[in-house]
N, C-alpha and C positions, 0 to 999 in steps of 0.2 A: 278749495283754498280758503281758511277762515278768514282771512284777513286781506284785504286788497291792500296796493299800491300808497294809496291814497291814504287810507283810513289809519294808521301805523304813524303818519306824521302829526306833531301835536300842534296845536293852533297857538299861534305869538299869545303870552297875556296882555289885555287890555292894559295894563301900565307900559308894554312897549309899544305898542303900538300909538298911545296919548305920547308916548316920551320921539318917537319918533317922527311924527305929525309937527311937535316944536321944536325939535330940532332942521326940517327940512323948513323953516320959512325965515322970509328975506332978512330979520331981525328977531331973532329965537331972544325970549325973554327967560335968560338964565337963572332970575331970581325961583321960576314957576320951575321948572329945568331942575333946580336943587330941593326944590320942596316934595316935584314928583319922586326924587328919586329916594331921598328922605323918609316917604309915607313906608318903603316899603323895607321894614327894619333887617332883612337879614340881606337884600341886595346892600343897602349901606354900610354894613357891618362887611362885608364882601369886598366893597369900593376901597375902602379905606384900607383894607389888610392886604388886598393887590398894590396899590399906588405905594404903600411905605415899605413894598417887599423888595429885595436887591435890584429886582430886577430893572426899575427905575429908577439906584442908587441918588434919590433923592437926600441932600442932606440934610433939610428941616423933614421931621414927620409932619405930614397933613391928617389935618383932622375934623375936616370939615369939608361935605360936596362943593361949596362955593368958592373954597378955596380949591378943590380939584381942579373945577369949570375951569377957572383964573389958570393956573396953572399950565395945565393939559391940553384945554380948549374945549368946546363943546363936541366935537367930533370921536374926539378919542376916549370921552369919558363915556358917551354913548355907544362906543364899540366895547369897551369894557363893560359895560351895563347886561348888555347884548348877549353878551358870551358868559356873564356869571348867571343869567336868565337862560339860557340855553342850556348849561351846564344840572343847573338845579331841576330842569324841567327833566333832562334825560335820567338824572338819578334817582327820580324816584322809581326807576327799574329794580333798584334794589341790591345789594351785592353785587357792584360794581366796583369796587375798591381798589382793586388790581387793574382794571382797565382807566381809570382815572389818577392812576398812579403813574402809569407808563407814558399816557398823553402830556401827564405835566412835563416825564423828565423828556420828551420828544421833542417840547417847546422850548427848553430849556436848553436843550441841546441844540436847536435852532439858532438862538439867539448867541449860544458862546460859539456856533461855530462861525459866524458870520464877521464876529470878531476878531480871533484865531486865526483866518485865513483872508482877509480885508477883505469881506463879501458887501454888497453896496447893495440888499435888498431889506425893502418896507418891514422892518422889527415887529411889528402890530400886525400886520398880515402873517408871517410867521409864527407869531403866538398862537394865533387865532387858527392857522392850517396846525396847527403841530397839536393844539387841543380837541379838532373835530375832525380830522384825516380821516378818521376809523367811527366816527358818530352814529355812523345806521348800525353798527352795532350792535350796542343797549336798545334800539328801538327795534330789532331783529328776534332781541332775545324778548324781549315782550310782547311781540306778537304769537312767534311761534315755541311753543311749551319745546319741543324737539333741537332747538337751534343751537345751544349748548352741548348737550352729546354730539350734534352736525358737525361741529367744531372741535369739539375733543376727540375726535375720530379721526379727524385727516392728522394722517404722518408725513409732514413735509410738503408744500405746495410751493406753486407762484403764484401771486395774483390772478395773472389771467385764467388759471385752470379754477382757481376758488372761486372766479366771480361766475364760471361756465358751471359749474357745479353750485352754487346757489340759484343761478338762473333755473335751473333745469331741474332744481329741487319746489324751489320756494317763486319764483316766477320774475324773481330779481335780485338784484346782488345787494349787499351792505353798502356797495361804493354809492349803486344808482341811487339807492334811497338814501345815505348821507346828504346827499349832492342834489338832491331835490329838497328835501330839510332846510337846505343850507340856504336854497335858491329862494324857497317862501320865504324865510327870517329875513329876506334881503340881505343876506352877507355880501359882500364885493365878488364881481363874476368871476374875478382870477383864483376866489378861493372856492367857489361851488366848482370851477372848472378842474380845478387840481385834485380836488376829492374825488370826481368822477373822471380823470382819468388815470388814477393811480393802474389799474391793472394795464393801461397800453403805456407807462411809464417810457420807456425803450422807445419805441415807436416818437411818442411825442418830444423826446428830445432830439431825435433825429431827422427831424421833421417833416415824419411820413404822417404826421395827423397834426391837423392844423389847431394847434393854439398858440395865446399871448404869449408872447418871450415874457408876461409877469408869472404868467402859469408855470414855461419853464424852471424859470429859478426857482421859485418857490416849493417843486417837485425835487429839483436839483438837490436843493437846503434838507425838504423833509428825508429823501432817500437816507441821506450821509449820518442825518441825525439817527433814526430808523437804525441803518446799520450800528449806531456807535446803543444804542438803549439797548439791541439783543444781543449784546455782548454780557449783560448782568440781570436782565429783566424778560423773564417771556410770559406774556398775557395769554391763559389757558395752553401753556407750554405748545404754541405753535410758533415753528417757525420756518421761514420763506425758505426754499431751496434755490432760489433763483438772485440772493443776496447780492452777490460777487459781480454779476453780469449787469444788475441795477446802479450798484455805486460805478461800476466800471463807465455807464454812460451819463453816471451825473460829474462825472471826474471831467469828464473829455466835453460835456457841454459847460461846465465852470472855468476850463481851461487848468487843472490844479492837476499840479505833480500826483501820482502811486506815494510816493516819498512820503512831498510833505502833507498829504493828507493822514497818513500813517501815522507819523509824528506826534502832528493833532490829536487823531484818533486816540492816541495810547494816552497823553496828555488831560485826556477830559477823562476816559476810564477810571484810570487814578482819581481825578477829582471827586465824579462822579460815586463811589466805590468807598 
């Protein structure tokens, strides 16, 4: 195996890890807070084009980190921080474009569904699962030269048979290693939790394997969205064969009509489209 486990994950940069350190203490000095995150010109150039994007439907534009801080608060600007640092770190895999095309509209579709159907789960946790769901990835395809053709080869899967078949090729699945990624960068456990267990999906809504009712929903939210993105988008033309039976148990753990999820569904199509 050329590549362990381990050695495939990339090390937080030293500006998260300084931003992170001032942010965990009893009075975080947010002047130091906006100047770290300032040093580093394309995460600011980043900050500022997420915060003034719809999806905050702020009506003044900001245009300034201290005025984020103020704003947002220190928590959410460093979970945003987090994730354009995360993002940038997996891109440089290269020819990714299509795979970070489909995470944003997943997020995206997280958030209008939650809307849509009066869903009462964490916006920011959702962004953040709907843009690293599939994360090990880019880090899959850069360790192993082979893992692209691995992928363009299977015709039609479920998760659990892809993650039994990466296991048994490559010695772990894209989930495990997202999900331990996730777990180093300190993301919140509900979202390392959801990432690794997207192939027992079924199982954990039904609460044959034990996770957080935040893990559920959150699994719940990705599914639905998942479903409604492979209706216009497929990321190296695969897709799940197990579709139907997945949304079927985040329907029934949301409590949400066949109907009016259908509705919905066709609803954002069109927008989306």
């Amino acid at each position: 195996m050329p590549n362990t486990f381990s050695s495939l994950i990339p090390p937080q940069p030293e500006v998260l890890l300084q931003l992170s350190r001032l942010c965990q203490q009893d009075d975080p000095d947010t002047a130091h807070i906006a100047r770290l995150i300032s040093s580093d010109v394309a995460v600011y150039a980043s900050i500022l084009k997420v915060i003034n994007s719809p999806y905050y439907g702020l009506s003044n534009q900001i245009t300034s980190i201290p005025h984020a801080l103020s704003l947002l608060g220190i928590n959410q600007v460093f979970s945003m921080v987090r994730l354009i640092i995360l993002r940038n770190t997996l891109s440089k895999t290269g020819r990714m474009e299509r795979f970070w095309d489909t995470a944003q509209d997943v997020s995206q579709l997280s958030i209008a569904l939650t809307a849509k159907l009066g869903l009462k789960v964490n916006q920011d946790d959702l962004y953040t699962l709907g843009m690293l769901h599939d994360c090990g990835l880019p880090l899959m395809v850069q360790g192993f030269q082979d893992y692209r053709d691995f992928l363009s080869n299977i015709q039609g899967y479920d998760c659990t048979s892809l993650q039994q078949q990466e296991v048994a090729r490559y010695g772990f699945s894209h989930y495990q290693l997202g999900a331990r990624m996730a777990e180093r960068w300190f993301l919140p456990e509900a979202i390392v939790e959801s990432i690794r267990l997207q192939p027992e999906l079924i199982e954990t809504l039904e609460d044959r394997i034990d996770a957080s009712e935040k893990c559920r929903h959150l699994l719940s939210v990705l599914t639905l969205a998942q479903d409604i993105s492979a209706e216009y988008r497929y990321y190296w033309r695969i897709q799940a064969n197990d579709t139907n039976s997945r949304v079927q148990a985040a329907l029934r753990f949301l409590a949400i009509s066949e109907y009016d999820y259908l509705s919905v569904r066709e609803s954002l199509i069109d927008t989306m489209q």
